[in-house]
C-alpha atoms as an extended CHARMM CRD file, in Angstrom:
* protein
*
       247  EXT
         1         1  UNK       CA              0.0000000000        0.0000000000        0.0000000000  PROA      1               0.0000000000
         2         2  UNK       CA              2.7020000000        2.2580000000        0.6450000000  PROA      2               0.0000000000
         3         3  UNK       CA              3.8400000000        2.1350000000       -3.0120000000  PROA      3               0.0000000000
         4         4  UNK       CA              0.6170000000        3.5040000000       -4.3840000000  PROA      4               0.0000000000
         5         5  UNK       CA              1.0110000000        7.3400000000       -5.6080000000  PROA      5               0.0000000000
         6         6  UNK       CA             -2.0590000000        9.5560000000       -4.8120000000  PROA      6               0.0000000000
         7         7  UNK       CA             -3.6270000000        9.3460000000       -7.6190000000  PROA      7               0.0000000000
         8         8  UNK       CA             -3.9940000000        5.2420000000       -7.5060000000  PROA      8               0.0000000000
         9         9  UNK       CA             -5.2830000000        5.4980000000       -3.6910000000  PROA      9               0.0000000000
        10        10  UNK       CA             -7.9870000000        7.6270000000       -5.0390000000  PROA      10              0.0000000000
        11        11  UNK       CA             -8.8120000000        5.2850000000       -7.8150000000  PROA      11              0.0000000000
        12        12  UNK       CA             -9.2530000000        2.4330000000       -5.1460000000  PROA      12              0.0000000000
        13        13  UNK       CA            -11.4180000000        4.4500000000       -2.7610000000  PROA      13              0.0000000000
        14        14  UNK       CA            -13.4150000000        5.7080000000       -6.2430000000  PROA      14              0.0000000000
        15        15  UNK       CA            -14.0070000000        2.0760000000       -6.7440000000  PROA      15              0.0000000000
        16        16  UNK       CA            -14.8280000000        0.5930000000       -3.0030000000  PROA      16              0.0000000000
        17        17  UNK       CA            -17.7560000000        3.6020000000       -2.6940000000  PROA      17              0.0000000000
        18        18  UNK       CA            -18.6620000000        2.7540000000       -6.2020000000  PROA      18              0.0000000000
        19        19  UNK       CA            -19.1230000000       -1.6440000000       -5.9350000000  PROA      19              0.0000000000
        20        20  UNK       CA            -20.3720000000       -1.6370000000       -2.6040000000  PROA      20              0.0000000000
        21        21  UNK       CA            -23.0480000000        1.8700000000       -3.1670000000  PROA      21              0.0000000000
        22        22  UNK       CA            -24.1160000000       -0.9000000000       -5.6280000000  PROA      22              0.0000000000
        23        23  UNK       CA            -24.1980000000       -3.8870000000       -3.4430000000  PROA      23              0.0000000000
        24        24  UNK       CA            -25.9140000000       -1.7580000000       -0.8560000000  PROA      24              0.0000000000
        25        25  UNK       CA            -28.6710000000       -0.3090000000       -3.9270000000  PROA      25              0.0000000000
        26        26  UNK       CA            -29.5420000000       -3.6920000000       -5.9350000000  PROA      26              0.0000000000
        27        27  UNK       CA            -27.7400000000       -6.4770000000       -3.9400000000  PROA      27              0.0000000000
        28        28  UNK       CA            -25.1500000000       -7.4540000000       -6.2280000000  PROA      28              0.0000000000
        29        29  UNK       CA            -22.3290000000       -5.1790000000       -7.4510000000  PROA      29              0.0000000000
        30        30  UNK       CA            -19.9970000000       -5.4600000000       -4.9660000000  PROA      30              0.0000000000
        31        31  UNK       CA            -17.6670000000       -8.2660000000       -6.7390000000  PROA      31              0.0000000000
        32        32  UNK       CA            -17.4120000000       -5.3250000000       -9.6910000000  PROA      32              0.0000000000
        33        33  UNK       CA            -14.7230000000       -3.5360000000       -7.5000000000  PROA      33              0.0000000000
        34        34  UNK       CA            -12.4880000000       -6.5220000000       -7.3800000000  PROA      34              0.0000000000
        35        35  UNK       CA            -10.9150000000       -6.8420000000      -11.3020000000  PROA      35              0.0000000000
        36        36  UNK       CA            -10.8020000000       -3.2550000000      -11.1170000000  PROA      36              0.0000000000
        37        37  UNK       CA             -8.7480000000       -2.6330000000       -7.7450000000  PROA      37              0.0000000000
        38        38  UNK       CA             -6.6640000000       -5.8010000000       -9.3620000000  PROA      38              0.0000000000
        39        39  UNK       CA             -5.2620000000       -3.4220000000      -11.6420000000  PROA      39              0.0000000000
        40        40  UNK       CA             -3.0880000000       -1.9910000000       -9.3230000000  PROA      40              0.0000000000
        41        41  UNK       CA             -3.0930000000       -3.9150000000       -6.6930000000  PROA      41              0.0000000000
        42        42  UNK       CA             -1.2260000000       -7.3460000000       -6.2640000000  PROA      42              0.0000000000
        43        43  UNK       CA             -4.2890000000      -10.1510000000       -6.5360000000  PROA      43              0.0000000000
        44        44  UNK       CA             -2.5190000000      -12.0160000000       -3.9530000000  PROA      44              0.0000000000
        45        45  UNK       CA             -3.1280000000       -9.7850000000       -1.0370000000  PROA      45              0.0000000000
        46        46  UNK       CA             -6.3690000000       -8.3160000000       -2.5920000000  PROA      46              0.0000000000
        47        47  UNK       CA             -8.0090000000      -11.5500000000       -2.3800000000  PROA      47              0.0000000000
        48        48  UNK       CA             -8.1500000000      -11.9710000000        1.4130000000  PROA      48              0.0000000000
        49        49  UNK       CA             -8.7800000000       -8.6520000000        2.0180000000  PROA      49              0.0000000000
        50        50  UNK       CA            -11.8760000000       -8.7590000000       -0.5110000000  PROA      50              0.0000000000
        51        51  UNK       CA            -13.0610000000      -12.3290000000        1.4650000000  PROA      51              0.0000000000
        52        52  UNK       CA            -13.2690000000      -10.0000000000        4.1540000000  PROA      52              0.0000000000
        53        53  UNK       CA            -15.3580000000       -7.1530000000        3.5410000000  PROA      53              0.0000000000
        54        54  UNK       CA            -17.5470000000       -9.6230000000        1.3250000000  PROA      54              0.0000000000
        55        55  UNK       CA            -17.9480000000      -10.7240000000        5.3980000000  PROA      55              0.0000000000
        56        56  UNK       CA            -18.7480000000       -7.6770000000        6.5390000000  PROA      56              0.0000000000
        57        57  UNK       CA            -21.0500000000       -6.6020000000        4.2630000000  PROA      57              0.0000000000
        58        58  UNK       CA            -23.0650000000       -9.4560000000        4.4360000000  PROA      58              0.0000000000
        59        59  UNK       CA            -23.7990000000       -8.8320000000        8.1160000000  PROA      59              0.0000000000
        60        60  UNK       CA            -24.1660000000       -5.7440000000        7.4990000000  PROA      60              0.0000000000
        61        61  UNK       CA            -26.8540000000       -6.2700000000        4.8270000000  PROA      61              0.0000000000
        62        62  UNK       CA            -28.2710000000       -9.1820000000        6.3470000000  PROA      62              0.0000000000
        63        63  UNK       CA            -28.8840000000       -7.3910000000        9.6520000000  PROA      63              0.0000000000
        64        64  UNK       CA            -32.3710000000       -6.3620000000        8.2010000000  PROA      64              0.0000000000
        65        65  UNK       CA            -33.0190000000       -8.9450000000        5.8050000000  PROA      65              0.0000000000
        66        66  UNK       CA            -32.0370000000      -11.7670000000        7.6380000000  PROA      66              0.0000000000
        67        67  UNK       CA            -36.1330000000      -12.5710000000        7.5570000000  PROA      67              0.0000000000
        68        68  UNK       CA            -36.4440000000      -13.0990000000        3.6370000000  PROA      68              0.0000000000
        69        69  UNK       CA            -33.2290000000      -15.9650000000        3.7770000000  PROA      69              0.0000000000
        70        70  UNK       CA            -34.3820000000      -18.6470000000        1.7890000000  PROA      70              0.0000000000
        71        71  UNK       CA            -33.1860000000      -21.3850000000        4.2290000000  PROA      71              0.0000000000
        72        72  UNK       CA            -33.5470000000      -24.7930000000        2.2500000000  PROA      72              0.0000000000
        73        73  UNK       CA            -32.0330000000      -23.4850000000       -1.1730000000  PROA      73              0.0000000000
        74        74  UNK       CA            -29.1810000000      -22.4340000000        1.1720000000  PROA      74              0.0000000000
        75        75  UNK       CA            -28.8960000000      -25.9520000000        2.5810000000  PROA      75              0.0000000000
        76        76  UNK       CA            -28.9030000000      -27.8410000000       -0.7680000000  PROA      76              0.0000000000
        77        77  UNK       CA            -26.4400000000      -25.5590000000       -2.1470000000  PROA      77              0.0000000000
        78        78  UNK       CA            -23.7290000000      -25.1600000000        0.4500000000  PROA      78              0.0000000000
        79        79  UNK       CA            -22.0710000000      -28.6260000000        0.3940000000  PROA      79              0.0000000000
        80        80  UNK       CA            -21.4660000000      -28.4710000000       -3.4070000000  PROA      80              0.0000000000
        81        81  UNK       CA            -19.8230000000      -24.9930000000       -2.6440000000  PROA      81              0.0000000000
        82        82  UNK       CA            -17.8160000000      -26.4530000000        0.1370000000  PROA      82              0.0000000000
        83        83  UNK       CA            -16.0160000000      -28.7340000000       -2.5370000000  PROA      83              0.0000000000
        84        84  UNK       CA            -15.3500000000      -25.8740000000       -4.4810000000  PROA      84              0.0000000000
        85        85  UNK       CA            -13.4890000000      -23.9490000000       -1.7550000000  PROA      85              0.0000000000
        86        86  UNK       CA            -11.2790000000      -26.9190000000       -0.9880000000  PROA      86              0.0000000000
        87        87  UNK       CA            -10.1640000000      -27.1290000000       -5.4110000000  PROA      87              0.0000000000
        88        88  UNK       CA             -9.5890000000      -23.5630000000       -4.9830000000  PROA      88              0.0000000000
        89        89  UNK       CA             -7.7250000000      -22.9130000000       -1.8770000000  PROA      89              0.0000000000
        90        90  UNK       CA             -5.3220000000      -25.5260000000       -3.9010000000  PROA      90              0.0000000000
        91        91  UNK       CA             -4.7690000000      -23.4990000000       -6.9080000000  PROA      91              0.0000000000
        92        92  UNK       CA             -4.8240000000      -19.9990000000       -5.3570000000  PROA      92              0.0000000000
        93        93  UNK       CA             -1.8490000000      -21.3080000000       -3.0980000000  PROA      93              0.0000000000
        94        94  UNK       CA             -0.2950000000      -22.9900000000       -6.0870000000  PROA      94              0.0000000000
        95        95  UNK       CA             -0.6220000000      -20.1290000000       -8.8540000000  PROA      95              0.0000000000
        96        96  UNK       CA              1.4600000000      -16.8230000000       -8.9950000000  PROA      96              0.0000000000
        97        97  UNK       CA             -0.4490000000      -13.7530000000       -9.0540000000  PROA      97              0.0000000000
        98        98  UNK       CA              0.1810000000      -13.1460000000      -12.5090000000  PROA      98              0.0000000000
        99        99  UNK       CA             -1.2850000000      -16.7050000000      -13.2620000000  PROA      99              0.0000000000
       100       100  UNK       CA             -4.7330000000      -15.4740000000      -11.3340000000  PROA      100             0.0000000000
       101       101  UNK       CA             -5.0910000000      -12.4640000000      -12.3710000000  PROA      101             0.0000000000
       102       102  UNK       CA             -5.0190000000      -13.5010000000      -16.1040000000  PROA      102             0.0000000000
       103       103  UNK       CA             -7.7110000000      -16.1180000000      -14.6230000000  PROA      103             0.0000000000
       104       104  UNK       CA             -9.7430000000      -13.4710000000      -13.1860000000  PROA      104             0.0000000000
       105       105  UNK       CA             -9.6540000000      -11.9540000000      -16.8320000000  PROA      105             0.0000000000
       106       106  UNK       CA            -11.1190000000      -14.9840000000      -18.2860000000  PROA      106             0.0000000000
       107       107  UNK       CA            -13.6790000000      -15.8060000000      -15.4980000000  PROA      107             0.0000000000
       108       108  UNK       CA            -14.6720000000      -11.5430000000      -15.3620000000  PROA      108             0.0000000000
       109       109  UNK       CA            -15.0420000000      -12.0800000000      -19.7720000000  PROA      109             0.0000000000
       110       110  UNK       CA            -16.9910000000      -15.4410000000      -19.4600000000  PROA      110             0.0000000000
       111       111  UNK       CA            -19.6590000000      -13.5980000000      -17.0430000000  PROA      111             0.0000000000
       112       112  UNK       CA            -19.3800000000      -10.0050000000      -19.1170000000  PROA      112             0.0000000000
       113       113  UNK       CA            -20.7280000000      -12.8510000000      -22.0500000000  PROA      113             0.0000000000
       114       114  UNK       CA            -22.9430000000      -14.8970000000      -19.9880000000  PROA      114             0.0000000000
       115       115  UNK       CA            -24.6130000000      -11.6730000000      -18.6350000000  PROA      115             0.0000000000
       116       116  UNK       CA            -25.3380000000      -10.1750000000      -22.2380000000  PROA      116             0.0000000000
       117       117  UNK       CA            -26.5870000000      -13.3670000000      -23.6550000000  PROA      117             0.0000000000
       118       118  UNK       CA            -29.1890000000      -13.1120000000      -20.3300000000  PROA      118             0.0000000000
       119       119  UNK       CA            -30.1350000000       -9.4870000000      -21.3030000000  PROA      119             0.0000000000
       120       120  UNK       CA            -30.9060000000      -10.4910000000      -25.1210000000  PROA      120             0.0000000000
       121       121  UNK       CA            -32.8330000000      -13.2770000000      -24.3640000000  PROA      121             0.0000000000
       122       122  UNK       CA            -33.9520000000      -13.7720000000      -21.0640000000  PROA      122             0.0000000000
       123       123  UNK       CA            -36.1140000000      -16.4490000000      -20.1850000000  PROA      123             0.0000000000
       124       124  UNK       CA            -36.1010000000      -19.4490000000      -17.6130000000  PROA      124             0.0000000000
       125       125  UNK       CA            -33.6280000000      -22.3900000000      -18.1890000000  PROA      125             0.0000000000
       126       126  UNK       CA            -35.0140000000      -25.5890000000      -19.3910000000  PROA      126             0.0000000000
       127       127  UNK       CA            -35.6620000000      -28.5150000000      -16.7390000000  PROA      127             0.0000000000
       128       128  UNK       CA            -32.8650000000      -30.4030000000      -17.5280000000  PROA      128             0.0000000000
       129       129  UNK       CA            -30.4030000000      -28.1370000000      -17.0320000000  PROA      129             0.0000000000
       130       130  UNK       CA            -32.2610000000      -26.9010000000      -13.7780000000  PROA      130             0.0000000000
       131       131  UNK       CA            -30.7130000000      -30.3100000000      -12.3950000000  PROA      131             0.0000000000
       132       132  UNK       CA            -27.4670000000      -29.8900000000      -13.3140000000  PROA      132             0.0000000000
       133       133  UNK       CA            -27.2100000000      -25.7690000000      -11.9470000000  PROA      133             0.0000000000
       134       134  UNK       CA            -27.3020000000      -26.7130000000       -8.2800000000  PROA      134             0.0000000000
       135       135  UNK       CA            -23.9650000000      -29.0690000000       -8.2680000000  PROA      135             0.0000000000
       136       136  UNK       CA            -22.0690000000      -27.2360000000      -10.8270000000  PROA      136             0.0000000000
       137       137  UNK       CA            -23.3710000000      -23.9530000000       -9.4570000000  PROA      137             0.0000000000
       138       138  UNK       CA            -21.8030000000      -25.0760000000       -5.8830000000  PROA      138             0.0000000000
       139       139  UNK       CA            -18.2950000000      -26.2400000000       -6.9150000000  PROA      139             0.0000000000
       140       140  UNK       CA            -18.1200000000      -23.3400000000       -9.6240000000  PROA      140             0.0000000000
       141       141  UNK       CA            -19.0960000000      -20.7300000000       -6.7480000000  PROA      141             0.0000000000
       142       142  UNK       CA            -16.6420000000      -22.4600000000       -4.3970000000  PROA      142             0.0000000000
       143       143  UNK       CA            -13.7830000000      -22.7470000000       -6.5300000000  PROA      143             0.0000000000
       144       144  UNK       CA            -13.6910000000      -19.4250000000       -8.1630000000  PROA      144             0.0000000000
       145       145  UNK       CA            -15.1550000000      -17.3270000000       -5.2570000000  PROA      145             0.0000000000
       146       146  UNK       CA            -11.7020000000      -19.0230000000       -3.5450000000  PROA      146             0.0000000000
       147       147  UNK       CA             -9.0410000000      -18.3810000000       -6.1430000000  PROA      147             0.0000000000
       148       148  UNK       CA             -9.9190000000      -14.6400000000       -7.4470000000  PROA      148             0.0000000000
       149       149  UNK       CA            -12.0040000000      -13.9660000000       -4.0410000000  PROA      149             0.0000000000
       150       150  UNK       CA            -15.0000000000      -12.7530000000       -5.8340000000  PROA      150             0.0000000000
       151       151  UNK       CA            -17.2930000000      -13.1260000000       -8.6300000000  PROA      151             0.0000000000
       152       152  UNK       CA            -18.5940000000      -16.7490000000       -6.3960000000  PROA      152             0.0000000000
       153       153  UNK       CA            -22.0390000000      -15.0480000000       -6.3460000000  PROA      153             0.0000000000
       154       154  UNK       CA            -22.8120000000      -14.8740000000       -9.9870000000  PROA      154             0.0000000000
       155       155  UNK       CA            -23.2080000000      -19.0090000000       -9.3490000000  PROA      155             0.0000000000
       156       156  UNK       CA            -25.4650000000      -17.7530000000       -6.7130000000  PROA      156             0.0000000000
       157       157  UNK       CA            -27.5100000000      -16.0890000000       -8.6620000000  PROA      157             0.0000000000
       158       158  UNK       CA            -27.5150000000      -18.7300000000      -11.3980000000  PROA      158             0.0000000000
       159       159  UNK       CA            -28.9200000000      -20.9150000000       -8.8350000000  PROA      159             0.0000000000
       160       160  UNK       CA            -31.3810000000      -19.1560000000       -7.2010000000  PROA      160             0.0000000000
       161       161  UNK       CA            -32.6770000000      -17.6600000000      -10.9570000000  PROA      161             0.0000000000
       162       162  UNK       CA            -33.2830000000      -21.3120000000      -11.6250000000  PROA      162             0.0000000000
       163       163  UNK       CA            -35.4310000000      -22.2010000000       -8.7120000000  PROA      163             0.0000000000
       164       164  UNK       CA            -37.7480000000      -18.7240000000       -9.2440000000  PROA      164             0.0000000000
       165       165  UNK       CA            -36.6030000000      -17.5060000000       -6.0020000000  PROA      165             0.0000000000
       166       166  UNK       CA            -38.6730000000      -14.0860000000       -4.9340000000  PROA      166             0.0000000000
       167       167  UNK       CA            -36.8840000000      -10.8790000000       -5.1110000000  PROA      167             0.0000000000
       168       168  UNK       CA            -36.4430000000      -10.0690000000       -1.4990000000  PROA      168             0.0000000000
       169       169  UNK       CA            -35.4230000000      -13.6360000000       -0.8070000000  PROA      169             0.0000000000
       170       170  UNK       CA            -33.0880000000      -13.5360000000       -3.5610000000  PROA      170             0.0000000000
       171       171  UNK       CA            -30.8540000000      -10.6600000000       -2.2140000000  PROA      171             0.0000000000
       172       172  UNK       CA            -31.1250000000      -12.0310000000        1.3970000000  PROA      172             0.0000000000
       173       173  UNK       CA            -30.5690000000      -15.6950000000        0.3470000000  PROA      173             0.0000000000
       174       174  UNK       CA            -27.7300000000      -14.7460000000       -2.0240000000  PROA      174             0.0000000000
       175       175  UNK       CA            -25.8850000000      -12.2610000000        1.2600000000  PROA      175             0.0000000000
       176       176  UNK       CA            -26.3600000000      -15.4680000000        3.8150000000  PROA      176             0.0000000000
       177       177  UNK       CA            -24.6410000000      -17.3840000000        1.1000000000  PROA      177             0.0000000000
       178       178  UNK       CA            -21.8390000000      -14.9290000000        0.5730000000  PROA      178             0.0000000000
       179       179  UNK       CA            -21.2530000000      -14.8330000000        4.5300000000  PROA      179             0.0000000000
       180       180  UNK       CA            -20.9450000000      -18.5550000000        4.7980000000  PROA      180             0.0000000000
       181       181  UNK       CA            -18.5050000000      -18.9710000000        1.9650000000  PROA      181             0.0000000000
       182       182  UNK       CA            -16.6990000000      -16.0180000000        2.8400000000  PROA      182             0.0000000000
       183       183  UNK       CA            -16.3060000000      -17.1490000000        6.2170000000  PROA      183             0.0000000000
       184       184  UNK       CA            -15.4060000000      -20.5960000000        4.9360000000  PROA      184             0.0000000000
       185       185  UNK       CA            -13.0630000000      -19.5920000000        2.5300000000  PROA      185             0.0000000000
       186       186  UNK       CA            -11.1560000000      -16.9980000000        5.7940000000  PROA      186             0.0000000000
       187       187  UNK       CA            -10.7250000000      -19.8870000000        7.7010000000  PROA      187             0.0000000000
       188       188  UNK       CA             -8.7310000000      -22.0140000000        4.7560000000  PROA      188             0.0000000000
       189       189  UNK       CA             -6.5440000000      -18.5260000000        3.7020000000  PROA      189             0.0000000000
       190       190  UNK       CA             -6.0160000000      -18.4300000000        7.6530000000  PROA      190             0.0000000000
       191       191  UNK       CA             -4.7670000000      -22.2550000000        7.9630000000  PROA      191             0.0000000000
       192       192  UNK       CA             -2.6610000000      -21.2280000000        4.7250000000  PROA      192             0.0000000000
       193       193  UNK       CA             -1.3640000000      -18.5700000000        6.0810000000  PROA      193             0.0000000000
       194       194  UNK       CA             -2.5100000000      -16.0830000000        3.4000000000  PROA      194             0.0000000000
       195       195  UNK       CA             -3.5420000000      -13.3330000000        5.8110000000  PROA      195             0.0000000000
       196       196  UNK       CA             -0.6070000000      -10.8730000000        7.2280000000  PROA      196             0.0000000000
       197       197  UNK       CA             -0.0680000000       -7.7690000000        8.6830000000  PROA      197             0.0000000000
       198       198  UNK       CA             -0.4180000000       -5.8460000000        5.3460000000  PROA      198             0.0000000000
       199       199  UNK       CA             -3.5850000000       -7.4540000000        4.4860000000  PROA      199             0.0000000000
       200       200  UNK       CA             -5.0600000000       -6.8260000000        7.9800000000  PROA      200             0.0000000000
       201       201  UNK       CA             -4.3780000000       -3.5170000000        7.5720000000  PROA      201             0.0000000000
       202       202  UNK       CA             -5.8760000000       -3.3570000000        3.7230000000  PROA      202             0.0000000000
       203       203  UNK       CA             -8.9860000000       -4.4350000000        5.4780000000  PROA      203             0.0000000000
       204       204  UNK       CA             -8.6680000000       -1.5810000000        8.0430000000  PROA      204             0.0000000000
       205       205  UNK       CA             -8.8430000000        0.4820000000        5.3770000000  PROA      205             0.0000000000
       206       206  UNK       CA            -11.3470000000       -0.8660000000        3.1560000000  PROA      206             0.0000000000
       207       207  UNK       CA            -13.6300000000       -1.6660000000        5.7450000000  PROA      207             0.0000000000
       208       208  UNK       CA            -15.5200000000        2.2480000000        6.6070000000  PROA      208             0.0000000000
       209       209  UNK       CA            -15.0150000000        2.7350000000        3.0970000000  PROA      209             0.0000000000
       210       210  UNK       CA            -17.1690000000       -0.1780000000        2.3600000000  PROA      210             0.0000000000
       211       211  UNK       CA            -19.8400000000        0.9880000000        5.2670000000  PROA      211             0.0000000000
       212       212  UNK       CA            -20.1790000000        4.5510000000        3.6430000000  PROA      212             0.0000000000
       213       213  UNK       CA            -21.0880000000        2.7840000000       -0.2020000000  PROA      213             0.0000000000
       214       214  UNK       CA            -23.4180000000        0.2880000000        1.5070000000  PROA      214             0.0000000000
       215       215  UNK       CA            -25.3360000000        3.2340000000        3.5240000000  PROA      215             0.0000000000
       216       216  UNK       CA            -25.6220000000        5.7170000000        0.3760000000  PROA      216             0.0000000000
       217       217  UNK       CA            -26.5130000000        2.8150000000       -1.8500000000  PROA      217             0.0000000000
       218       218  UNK       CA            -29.3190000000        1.7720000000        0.3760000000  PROA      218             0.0000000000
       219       219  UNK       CA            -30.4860000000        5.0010000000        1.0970000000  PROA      219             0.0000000000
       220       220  UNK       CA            -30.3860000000        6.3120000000       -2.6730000000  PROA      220             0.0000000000
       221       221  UNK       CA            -31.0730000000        3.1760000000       -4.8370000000  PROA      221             0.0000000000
       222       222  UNK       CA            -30.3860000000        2.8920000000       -8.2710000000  PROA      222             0.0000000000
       223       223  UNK       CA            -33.0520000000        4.9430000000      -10.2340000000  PROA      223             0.0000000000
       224       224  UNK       CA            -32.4650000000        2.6770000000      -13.8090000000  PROA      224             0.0000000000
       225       225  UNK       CA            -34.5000000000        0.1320000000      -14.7240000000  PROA      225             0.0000000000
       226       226  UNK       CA            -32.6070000000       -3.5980000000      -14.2610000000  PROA      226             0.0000000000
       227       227  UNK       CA            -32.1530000000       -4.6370000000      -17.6300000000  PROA      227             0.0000000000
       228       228  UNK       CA            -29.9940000000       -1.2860000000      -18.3230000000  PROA      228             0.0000000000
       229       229  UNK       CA            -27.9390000000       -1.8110000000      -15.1500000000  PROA      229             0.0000000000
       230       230  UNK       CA            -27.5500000000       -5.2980000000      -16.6650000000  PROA      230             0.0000000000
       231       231  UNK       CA            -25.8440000000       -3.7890000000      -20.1670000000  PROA      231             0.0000000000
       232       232  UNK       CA            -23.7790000000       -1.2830000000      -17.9230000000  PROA      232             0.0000000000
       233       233  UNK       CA            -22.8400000000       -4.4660000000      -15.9310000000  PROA      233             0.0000000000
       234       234  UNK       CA            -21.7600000000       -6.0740000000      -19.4550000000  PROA      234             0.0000000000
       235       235  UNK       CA            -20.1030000000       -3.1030000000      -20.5960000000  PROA      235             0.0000000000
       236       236  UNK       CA            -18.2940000000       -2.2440000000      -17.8640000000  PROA      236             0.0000000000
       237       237  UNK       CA            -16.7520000000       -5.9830000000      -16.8950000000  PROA      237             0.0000000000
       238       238  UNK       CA            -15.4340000000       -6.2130000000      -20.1030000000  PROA      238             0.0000000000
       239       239  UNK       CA            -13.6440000000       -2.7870000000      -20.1600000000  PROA      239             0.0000000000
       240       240  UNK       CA            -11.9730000000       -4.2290000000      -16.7800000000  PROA      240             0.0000000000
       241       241  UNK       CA            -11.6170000000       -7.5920000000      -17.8600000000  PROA      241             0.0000000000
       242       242  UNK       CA             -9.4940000000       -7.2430000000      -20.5440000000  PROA      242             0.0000000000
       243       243  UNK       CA             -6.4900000000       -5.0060000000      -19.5150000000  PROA      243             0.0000000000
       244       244  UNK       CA             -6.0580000000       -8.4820000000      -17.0420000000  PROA      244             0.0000000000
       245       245  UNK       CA             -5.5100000000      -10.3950000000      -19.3830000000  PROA      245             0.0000000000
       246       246  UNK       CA             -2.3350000000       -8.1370000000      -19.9360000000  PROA      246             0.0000000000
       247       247  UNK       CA             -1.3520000000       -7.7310000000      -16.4570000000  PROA      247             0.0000000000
């Protein structure tokens, strides 16, 4: 941290106020900040640090929507995601940061794709692959929620899209599922020894930064309709995904 020039400290603030105003708004958002604050800082550190405010922000989300969780999709889902976290902890230990962050460019491209072809034709999955989601869904979220320490909810939200879950359950359902694998994932980086004194202190940092964009996002909502902050979503994770790629 102590290497960043003024101008890239302001960049990272810019972004925290900016990912979690929109995880506070509309419930998902947050794991926009992470590719981008991976452009200047090192992926390695970022990723515990970003495990932990995911934490925090759950609770501090959850602390009035706790009522809407939808317990027994969270149930079925969490074991498959607990096999995930165990193929990931392996990989982010064994890759360089280089390695992940070129990852993180892929997996950020895949969902900037995945994302559009769900704006241009929306629509309900068939049955079949309904089945399939809620295994793949878990590992998937598991896996890459562990290695690049975010982007684990967009299997979330593939999962809980396929079983119709209501609105208001969906954002609680999809925060109590963040907190678990965040929490499960901390514990693994902690046994790996992945968190030290400089990402403690990252977290120090982030963390009131990550209050104040969760208060104004809650308080002043997003006023666009959802399939437009869907195609800003698009646009804006492949303008970040690709200068990864390159890192």
């Amino acid at each position: 941290m102590a290497e960043l020039s003024a101008l890239e400290i302001a960049y990272c603030v810019g972004v925290m106020l900016v990912a979690y105003g929109l995880r506070g708004s509309t419930g998902f958002g947050g794991a926009l900040g992470m590719p981008f604050l991976a452009l200047v800082l090192p992926i390695k550190l970022l990723v515990p640090v970003w495990t932990l405010l995911g934490f925090a922000s759950s609770v501090a989300i959850l602390g009035r929507e706790r009522r809407h969780v939808d317990y027994r999709a969270m149930i079925a889902f969490m074991p498959w995601c607990a096999a995930g976290i165990a193929v990931g902890l392996y990989y982010f230990k064994l890759l360089d940061a280089r390695t992940l962050a070129h990852g993180l460019g892929i997996v950020v491209l895949l969902y900037a794709v995945q994302s559009l072809v769900g704006v241009v034709r929306p629509g309900a999955p068939p049955r079949w692959l309904r089945r399939v989601i809620e295994p793949v869904a878990g590992v998937l979220s598991g896996g890459v929620g562990t290695m690049f320490g975010s982007m684990g909810s967009v299997f979330f939200a593939m999962y809980l899209d396929a079983r119709a879950v209501a609105k208001d359950a969906f954002r609680a359902t999809t925060s109590a599922m963040l907190l678990l694998l965040c929490l499960a994932r901390g514990i693994g980086y902690y046994v790996v020894g992945e968190f030290t004194a400089e990402s403690w202190l990252m977290f120090a940092v982030g963390l009131p930064l990550m209050l104040i964009g969760v208060y104004i996002g809650d308080r002043l909502q997003v006023n666009i309709s959802e399939r437009a902050f869907r195609k800003l979503i698009c646009a804006t994770l492949f303008v970040c995904g690709i200068p990864l790629l390159f890192k």
